[in-house]
N, C-alpha and C positions, 0 to 999 in steps of 0.2 A: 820473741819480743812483742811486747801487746805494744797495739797501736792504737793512740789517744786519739780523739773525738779532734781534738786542736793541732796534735801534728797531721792527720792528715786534712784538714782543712789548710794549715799551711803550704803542705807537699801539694794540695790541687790547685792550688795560687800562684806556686811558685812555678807551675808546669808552664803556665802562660805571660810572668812578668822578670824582666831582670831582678840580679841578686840584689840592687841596690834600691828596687823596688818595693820589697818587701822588708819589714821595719816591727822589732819585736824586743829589742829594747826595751826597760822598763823607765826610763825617763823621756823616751821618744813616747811611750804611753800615756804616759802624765800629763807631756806636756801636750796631746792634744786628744785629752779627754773632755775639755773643756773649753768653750768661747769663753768671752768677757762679760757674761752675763753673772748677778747677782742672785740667791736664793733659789739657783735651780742645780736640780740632782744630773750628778753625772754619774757614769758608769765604768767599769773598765775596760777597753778594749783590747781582743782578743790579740789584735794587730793591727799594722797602719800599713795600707797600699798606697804609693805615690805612681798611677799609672803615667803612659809618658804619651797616650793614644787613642783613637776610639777603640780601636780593636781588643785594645788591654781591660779597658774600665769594661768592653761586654763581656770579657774574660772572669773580670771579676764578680761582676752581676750574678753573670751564670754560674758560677762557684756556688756564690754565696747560694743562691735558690735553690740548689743539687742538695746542698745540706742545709739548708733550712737556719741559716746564719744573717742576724741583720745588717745591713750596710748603712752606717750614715758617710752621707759626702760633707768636707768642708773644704772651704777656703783658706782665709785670711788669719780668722778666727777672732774678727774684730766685731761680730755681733753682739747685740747687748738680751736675746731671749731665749739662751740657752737653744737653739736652732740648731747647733752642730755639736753640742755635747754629744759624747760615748752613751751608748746605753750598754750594759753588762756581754761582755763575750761577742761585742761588735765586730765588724769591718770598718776600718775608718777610712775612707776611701779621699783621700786630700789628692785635689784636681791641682794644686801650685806648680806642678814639671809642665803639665797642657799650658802655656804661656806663650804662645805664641800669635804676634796680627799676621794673618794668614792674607788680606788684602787691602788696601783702600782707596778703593772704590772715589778719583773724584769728580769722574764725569755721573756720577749718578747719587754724588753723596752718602754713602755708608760705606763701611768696613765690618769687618770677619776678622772672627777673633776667637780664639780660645780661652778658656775662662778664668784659666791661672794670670789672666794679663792683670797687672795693675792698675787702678784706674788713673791716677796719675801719667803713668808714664803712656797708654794711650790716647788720653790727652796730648800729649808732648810731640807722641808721634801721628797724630793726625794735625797739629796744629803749624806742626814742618810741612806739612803738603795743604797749606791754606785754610783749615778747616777747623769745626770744634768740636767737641762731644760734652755739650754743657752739663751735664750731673756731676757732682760736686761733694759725696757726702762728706763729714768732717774725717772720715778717715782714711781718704781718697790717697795721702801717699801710700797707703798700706794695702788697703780693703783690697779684694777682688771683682772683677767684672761680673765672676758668676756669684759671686757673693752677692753681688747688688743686684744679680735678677734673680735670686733665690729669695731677698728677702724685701726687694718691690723696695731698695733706697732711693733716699731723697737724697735732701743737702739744701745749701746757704741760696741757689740761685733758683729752687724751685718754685717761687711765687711770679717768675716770669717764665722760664725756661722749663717745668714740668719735673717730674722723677722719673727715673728708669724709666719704668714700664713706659713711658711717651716714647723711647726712643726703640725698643724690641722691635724690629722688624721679621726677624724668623731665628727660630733655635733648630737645634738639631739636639734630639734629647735622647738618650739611650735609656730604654725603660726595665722596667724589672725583672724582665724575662732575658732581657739581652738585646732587645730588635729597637733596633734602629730608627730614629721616626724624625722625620725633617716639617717642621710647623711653620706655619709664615710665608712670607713673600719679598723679592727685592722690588719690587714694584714700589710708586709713591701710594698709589691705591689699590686697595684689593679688597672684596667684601666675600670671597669665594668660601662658604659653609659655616660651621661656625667656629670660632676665636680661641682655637685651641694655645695661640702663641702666647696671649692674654694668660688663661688658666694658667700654665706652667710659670709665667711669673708673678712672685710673690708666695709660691705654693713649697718654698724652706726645703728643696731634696725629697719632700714626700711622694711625688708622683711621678720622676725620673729627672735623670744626672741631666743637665745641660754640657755638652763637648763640646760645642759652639753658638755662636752666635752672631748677628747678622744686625748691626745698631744704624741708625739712622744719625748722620751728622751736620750741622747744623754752618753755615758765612762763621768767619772768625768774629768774635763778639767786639764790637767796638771799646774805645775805652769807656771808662767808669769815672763818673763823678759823685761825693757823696758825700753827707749832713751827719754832725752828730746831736743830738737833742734830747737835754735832761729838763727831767719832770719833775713836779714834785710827789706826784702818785702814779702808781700804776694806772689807773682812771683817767686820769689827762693822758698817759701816753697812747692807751687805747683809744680814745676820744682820736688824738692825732692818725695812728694807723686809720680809721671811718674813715675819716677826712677824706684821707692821700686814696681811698679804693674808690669812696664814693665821686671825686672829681673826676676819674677817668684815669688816673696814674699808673702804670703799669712797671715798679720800682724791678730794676733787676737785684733788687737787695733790701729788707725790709725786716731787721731783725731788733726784739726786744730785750733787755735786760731788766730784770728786778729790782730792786733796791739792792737785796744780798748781793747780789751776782756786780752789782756795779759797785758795792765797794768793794770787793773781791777784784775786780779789773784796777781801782784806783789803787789800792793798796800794793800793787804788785809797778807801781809806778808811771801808768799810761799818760801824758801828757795831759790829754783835754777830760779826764776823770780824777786826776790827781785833788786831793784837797788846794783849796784856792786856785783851781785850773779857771774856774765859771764862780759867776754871781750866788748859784745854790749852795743853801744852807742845810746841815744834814743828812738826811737817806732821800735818796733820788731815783727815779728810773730814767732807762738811758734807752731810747731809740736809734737804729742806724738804717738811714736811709740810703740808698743809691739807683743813679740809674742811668744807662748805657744807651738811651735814644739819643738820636743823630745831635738834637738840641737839650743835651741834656744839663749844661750850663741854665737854661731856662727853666727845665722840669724842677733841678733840684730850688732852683730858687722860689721856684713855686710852692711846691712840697716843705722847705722851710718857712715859708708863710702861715701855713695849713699849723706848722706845729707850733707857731707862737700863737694861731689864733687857739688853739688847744692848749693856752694857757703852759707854753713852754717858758722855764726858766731862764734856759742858756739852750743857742742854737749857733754852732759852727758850721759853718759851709766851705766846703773843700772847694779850693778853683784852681787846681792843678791836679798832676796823679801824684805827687810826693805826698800833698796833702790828703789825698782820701787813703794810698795806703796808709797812712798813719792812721784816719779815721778806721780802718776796716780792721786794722789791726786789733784793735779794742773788742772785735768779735772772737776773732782768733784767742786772744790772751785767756780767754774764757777757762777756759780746760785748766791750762798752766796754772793760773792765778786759782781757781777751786783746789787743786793740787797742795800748792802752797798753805792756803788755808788750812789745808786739811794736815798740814805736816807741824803746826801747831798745837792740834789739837791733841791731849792725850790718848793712849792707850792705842789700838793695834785698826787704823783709819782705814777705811775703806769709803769705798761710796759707789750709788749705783746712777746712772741717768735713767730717768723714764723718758715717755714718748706718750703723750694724750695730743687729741685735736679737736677742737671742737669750734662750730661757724665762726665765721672771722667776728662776728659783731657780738659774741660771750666769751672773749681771748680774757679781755679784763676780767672779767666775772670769775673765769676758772684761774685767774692768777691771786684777784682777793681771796681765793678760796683756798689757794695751796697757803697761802703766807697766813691763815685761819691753821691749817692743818699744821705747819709747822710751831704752832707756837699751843696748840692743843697736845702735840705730843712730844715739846717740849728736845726737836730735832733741826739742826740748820738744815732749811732748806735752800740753792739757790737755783732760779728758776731762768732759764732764755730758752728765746724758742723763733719760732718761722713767723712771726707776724704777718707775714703777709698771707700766709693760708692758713692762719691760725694752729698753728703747729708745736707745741710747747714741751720742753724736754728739762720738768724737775728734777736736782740733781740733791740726792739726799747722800748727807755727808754723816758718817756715823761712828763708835765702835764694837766691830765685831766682837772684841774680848769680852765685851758686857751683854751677857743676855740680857739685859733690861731695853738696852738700847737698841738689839736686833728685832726683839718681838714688837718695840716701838715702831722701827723704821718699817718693818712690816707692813704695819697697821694703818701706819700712812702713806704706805704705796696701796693699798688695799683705798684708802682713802678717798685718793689723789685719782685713782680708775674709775671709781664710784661718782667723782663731784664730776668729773670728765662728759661720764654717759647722761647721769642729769641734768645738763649743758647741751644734751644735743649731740652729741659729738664721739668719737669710737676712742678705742682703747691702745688702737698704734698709727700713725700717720704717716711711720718710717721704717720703722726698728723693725717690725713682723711680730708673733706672736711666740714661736718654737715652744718649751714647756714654762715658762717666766707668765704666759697671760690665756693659758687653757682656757682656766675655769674661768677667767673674764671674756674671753670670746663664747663663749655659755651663756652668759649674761645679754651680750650683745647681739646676737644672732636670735631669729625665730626657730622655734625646734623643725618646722620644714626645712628651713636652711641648711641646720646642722646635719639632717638626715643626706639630703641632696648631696652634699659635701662629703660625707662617709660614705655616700654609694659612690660615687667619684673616684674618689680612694680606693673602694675596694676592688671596682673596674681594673685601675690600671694597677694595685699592687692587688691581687688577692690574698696573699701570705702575708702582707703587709709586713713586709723586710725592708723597705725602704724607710730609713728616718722614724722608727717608730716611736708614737707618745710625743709626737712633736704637732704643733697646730692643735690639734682634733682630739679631744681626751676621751 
């Protein structure tokens, strides 16, 4: 009996992980051949390991290396840059069984964690022992831990609170050979050689698996008081975000909405956007302010000042928590309400969110610019984003069944990256790069950079079987 290239890569897998670890299925294939990303190639994979250990994912490493087989790792699979797509005759290495908080830590504020945790529900369970782990990204009940330090996410409280990477205090990363490598420190400070904890995050599986992790936590965040305020242009509402940074405000919540994107939230029925909710007439932008200082009854009323002298239409100020969740909610509804719109529209809908950033003080400039693009190529765009660290995430709504429309929506994500860099400003702020923005981080980097970064790479993977074609083209 001749023996295939594939069974015994399976038989050498299996030597080291339970039956139920090993996953060859062809709709267990399928389905995670691919993130949630748009316009990027996936592959088929050969097989899916769900190890349950470190000793198993070195198990698997080292397999993989013996025969010369790549390994991508994922999570969640809630990335939007193709990061944890399959490439052809892969290992897909899904860290979701390692889900366990191993400790928290609260005379020294942090916890230890395995990467399959939730990020929701660690939240939940550090915030029963007093505490918080402020990152937040919008797909926080889902996403994973090491997903978000695979790809350096944010989220809604980042313009006070910081992304991931602020909170990394030490990984333990298992590299491409199999050996074992603990980076970091539980300490509050440490400056000892240099910042290896840093590199590995945001670095998408390419230079080794994270199997734990070591996060920094934060006093439980007080409550939240918070403003809604529509515009009559994007212009005034940017004008208003200057304002609120330039007096000193420091918002734990500071997010924009476009015109589209706000009738997209009224239309889906939000109270204070609803037609005749406010004195605005027509297409509006809609700011949402918040913020969790001890006097924040004072800040927000400040901050609502700030937006009527920025020539605000209608300005609601929440002065209880029933009323700002209803305010905050109108950020939430976002997705849903795009959704809905989209289930109008004919033909076989799709849509992708981008991720550009650029200085806080050309947030408008790159927002005139997308709502320019969208009407040059003739594609709804709607556009919300981080206002407070100018963070903006256009969400083009399309259909796939019409090539005309695809090679459009292209052209204006290709656009939208372009008017981004001319602004100042890089090509991802959250999302990470995976195969979705190669050839734009090409653009953005110096060719010493790129180089620097490929020697990096080939340091720690030399075969480069780790995540290959992902980041670094």
């Amino acid at each position: 009996m001749t023996v295939t290239f594939e069974s015994a890569l399976l038989a050498a897998l299996a030597e080291g992980l339970p039956p139920d670890a090993v996953l060859t299925d062809e709709a267990e294939l399928a389905l995670h051949s691919h993130d949630s990303a748009p316009f990027s190639e996936a592959g088929q994979p050969t097989v899916v390991v769900r190890p349950g250990s470190v000793e198993q994912v070195q198990h698997v490493l080292r397999t993989a290396r013996a025969q010369g087989v790549p390994v991508v790792p994922q999570g969640a699979r809630t990335g939007l840059t193709g990061a944890a797509n399959a490439v052809e005759g892969c290992v897909v290495l899904s860290m979701v069984r390692m889900n366990r908080i191993l400790e928290i830590d609260t005379a020294n504020r942090l916890v230890r964690c395995e990467p399959g945790v939730i990020t929701a529900d660690l939240a939940a369970a550090v915030a029963g022992e007093g505490l918080c782990y402020p990152p937040d990204p919008a797909s926080w009940e889902t996403c994973t831990i090491g997903g978000n330090i695979a790809t350096g996410a944010g989220g809604l409280c980042c313009v006070k609170y910081g992304v991931t990477a602020d909170y990394v205090l030490g990984l333990t990363v298992v590299l491409a050979d199999g050996e074992v490598l603990r980076v970091g420190r539980d300490t509050v400070k440490g400056v000892a050689g240099y910042d290896l904890t840093r590199l590995f995050v945001g670095s998408e599986g390419t230079l080794g698996v994270v199997v734990e992790a070591t996060l920094a936590l934060r006093p439980p965040r007080p409550p939240e008081l918070a403003l809604l305020a529509r515009f009559a242009s994007t212009a005034d509402a940017g004008a208003a975000v200057g304002a609120i940074i330039r007096e000193g405000h420091v918002p734990s919540a500071l997010e924009l909405l476009d015109p589209t994107t706000t009738e997209a939230v009224a239309t889906l029925g939000h109270p204070l956007l609803a037609t005749g909710a406010a004195d605005a007439q027509g297409s509006v932008a809609t700011l949402i302010v918040a913020s969790d200082a001890p006097d924040a009854a004072a800040r927000v009323r400040e901050m609502a000042a700030l937006c009527e002298g920025a020539k605000a239409l209608s300005v609601a100020v929440a002065d209880d928590q029933e009323r700002t969740r209803q305010v905050l909610r109108a950020r939430r509804m976002v997705m849903p309400a795009l959704a809905s719109r989209a289930q109008e529209m004919p033909g076989e809908v799709t849509a992708f969110i981008e991720d550009v950033a650029v200085p806080r003080d050309r947030l408008a400039a790159l927002v005139g610019r997308i709502e320019e693009i969208a009407e040059e190529y003739g594609l709804y765009i709607a556009t919300v984003g981080h206002a407070g660290d100018g963070n903006l995430h256009p969400t083009v709504v399309f259909d796939r069944s019409d090539p005309s429309a695809v090679r459009r929506a292209k052209e204006a994500y290709d656009a939208i990256m372009a008017a981004g860099l001319e602004l100042g400003g890089t090509i991802t702020g959250e999302h990470g790069v995976g195969t979705l923005k190669r050839d734009w981080l090409v653009r953005e980097l110096s060719p010493r950079n790129l180089r620097l970064q490929r020697e990096i790479k080939r340091l720690l993977d030399p075969q480069g079987l780790l995540n290959p074609g992902k980041v670094l083209a």
